[in-house]
N, CA, C and O of each residue as an XYZ file, in Angstrom:
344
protein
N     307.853    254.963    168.717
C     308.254    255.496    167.419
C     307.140    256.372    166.867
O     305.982    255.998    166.682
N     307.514    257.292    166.685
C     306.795    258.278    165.467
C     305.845    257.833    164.198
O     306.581    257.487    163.275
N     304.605    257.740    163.884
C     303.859    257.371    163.153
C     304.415    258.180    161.572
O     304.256    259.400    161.568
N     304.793    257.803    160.789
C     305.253    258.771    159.757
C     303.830    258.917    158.723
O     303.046    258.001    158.477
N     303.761    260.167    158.270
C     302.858    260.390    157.750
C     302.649    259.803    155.878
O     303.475    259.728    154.969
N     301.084    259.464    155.935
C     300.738    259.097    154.637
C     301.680    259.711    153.225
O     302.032    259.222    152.152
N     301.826    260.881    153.820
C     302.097    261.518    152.337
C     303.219    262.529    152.850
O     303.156    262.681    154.070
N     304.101    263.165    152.306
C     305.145    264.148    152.858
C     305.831    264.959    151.812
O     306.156    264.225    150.879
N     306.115    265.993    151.655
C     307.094    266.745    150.417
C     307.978    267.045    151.165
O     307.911    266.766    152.362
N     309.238    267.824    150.508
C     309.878    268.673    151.186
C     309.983    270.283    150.615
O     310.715    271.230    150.901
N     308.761    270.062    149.573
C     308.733    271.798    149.025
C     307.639    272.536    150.305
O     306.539    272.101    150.647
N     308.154    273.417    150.688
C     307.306    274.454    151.555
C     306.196    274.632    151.407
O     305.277    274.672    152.225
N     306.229    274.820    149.699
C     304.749    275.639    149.181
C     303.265    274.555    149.453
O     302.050    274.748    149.399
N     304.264    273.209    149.800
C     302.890    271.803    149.499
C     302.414    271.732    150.778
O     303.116    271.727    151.789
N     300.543    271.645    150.714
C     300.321    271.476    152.295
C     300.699    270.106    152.495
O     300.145    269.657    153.499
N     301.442    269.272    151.911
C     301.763    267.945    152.453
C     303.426    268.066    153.370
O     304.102    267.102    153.728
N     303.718    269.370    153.550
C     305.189    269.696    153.868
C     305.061    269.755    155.659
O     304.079    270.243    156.218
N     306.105    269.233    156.312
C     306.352    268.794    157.548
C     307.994    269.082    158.042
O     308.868    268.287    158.385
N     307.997    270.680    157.908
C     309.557    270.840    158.411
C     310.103    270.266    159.816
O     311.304    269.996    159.856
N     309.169    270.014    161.199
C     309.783    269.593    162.000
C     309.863    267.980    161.795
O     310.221    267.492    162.867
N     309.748    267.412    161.238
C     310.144    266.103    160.520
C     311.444    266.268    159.766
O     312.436    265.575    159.993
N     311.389    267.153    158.927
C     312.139    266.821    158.142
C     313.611    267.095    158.510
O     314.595    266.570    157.992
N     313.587    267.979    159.463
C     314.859    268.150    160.354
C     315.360    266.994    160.899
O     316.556    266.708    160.966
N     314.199    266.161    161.390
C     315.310    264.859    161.715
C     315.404    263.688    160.844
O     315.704    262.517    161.075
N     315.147    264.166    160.032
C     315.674    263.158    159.045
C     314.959    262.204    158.596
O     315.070    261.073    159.070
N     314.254    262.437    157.780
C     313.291    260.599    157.213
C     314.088    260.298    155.842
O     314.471    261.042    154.939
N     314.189    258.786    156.070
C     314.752    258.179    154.762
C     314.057    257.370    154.240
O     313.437    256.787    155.130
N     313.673    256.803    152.784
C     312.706    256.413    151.933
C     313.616    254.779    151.346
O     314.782    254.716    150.956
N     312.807    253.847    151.444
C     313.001    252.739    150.869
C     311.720    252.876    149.754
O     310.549    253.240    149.855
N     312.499    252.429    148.733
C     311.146    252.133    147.245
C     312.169    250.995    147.137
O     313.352    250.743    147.369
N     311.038    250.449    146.650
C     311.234    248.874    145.897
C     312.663    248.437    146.664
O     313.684    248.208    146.015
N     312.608    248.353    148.079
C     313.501    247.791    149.337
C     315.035    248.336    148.839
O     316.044    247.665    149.055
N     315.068    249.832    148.044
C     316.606    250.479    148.170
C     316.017    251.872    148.249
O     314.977    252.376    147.825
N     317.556    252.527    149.279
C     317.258    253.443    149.698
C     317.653    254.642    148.473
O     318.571    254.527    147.662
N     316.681    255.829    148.585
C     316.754    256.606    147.745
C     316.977    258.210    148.546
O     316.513    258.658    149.594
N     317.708    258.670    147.728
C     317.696    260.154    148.346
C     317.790    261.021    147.751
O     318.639    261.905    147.869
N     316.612    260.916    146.699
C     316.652    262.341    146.007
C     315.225    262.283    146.019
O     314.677    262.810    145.051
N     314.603    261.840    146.764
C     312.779    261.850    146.481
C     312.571    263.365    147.144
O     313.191    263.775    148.126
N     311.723    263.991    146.513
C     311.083    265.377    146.348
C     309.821    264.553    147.432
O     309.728    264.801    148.634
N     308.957    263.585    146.706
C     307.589    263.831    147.900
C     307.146    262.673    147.589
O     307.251    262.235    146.444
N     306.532    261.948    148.664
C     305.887    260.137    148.771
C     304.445    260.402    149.071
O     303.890    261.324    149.669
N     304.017    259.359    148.499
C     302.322    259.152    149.050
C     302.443    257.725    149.818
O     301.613    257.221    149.062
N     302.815    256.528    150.782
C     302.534    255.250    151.157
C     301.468    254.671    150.464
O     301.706    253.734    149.702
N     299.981    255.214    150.656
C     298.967    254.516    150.364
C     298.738    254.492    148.778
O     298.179    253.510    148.288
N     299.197    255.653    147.891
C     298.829    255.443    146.554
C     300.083    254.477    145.946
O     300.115    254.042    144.795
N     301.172    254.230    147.054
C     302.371    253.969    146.296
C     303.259    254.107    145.092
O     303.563    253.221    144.294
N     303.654    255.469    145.095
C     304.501    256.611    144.719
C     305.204    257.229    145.321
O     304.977    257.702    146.435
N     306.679    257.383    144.359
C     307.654    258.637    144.891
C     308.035    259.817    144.099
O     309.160    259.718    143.607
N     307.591    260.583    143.919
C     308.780    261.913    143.157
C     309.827    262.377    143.000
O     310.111    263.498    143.422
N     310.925    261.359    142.134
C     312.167    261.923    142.364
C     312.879    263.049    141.323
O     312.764    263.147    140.101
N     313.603    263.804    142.212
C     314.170    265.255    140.955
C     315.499    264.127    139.800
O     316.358    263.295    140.089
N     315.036    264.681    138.593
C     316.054    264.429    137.494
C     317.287    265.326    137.106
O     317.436    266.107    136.166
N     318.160    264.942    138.182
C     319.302    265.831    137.692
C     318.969    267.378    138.404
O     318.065    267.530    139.226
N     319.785    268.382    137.974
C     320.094    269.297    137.971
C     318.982    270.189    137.498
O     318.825    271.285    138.035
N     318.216    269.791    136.543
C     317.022    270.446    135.985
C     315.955    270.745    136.252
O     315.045    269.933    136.418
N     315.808    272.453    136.384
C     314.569    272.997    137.181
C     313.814    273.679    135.691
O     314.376    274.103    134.681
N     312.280    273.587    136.026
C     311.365    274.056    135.718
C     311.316    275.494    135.506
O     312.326    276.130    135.810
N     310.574    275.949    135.159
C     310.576    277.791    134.899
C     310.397    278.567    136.222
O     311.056    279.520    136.637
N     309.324    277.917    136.796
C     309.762    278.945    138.337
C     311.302    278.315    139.157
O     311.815    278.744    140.190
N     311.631    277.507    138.531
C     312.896    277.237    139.732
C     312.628    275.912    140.600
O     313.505    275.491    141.354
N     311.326    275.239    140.461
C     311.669    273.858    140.823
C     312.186    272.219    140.249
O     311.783    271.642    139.239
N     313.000    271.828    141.063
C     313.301    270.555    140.357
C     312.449    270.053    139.244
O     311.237    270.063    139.458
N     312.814    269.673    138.248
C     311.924    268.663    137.260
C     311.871    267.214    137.959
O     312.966    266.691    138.168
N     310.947    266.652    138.267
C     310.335    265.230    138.908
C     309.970    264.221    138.115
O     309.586    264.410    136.961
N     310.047    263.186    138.604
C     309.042    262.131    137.786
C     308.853    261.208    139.050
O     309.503    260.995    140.073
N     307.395    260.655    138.392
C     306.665    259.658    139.475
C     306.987    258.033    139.234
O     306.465    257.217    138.476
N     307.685    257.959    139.859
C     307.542    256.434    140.115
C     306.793    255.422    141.149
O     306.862    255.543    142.372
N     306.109    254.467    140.508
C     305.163    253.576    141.424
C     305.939    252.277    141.787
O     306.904    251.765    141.219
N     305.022    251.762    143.252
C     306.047    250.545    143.284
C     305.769    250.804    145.440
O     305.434    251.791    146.096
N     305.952    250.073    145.644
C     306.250    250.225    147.142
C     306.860    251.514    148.241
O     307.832    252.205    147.937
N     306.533    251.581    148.797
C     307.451    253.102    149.921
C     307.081    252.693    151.101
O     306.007    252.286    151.544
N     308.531    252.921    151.732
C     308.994    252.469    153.241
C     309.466    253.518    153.444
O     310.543    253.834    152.939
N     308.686    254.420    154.336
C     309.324    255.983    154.959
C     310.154    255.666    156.278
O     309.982    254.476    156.539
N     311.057    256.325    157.289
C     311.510    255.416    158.546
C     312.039    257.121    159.003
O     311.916    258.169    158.370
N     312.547    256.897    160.122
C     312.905    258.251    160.517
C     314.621    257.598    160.588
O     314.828    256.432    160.926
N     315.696    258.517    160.230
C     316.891    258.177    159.818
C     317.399    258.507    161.713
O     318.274    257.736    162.107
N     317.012    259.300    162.512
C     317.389    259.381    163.929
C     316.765    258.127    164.909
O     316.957    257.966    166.114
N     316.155    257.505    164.209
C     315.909    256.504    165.421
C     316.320    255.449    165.401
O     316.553    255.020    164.271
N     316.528    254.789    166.232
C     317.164    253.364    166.341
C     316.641    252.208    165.153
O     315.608    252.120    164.489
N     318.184    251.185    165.258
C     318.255    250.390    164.036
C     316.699    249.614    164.359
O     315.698    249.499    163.651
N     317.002    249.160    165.733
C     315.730    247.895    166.022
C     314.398    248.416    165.630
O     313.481    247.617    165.436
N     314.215    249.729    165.494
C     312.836    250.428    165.995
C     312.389    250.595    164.318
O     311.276    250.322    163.869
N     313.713    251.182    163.430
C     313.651    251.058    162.249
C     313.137    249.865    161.422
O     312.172    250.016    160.673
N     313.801    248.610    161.554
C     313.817    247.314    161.182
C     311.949    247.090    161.706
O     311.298    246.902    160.678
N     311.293    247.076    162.617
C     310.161    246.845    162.856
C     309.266    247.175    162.319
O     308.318    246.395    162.233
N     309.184    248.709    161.627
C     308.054    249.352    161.575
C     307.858    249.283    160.140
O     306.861    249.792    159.628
């Protein structure tokens, strides 16, 4: 299995951004439910960024907020067993 990285966005502009990841798909557990609107995770500081709604900022990005609390990153293409382990 794929080591998933400390920290990840999915905005381009962030050097924390990882498009050949993100093509296959990583899915985010916080506080053990799955979420899918997270913008960008840290594991080790334990934080997620999720967009609020529909509402973008003046250049055009999502409006975010940080929530703390646990993060379980997993890759959504790999197997259940391999998932469940890591």
């Amino acid at each position: 299995m794929t080591d998933m990285p400390d920290r990840l966005s999915i905005n381009p502009n962030s050097p924390h951004y990882n498009g050949e990841l993100l093509e296959r798909g990583v899915g985010i557990r916080f506080k053990g439910v799955e979420k899918t609107n997270v913008e960008e995770y840290c594991v080790s500081e334990g934080w997620i960024r999720v967009s609020v709604g529909n509402t973008r900022d003046r250049k055009g990005n999502p409006l975010t907020i940080k929530l703390s609390g646990p993060v379980e990153p997993y890759l959504k293409d790999a197997p259940a067993e391999e998932a469940s382990q890591g």
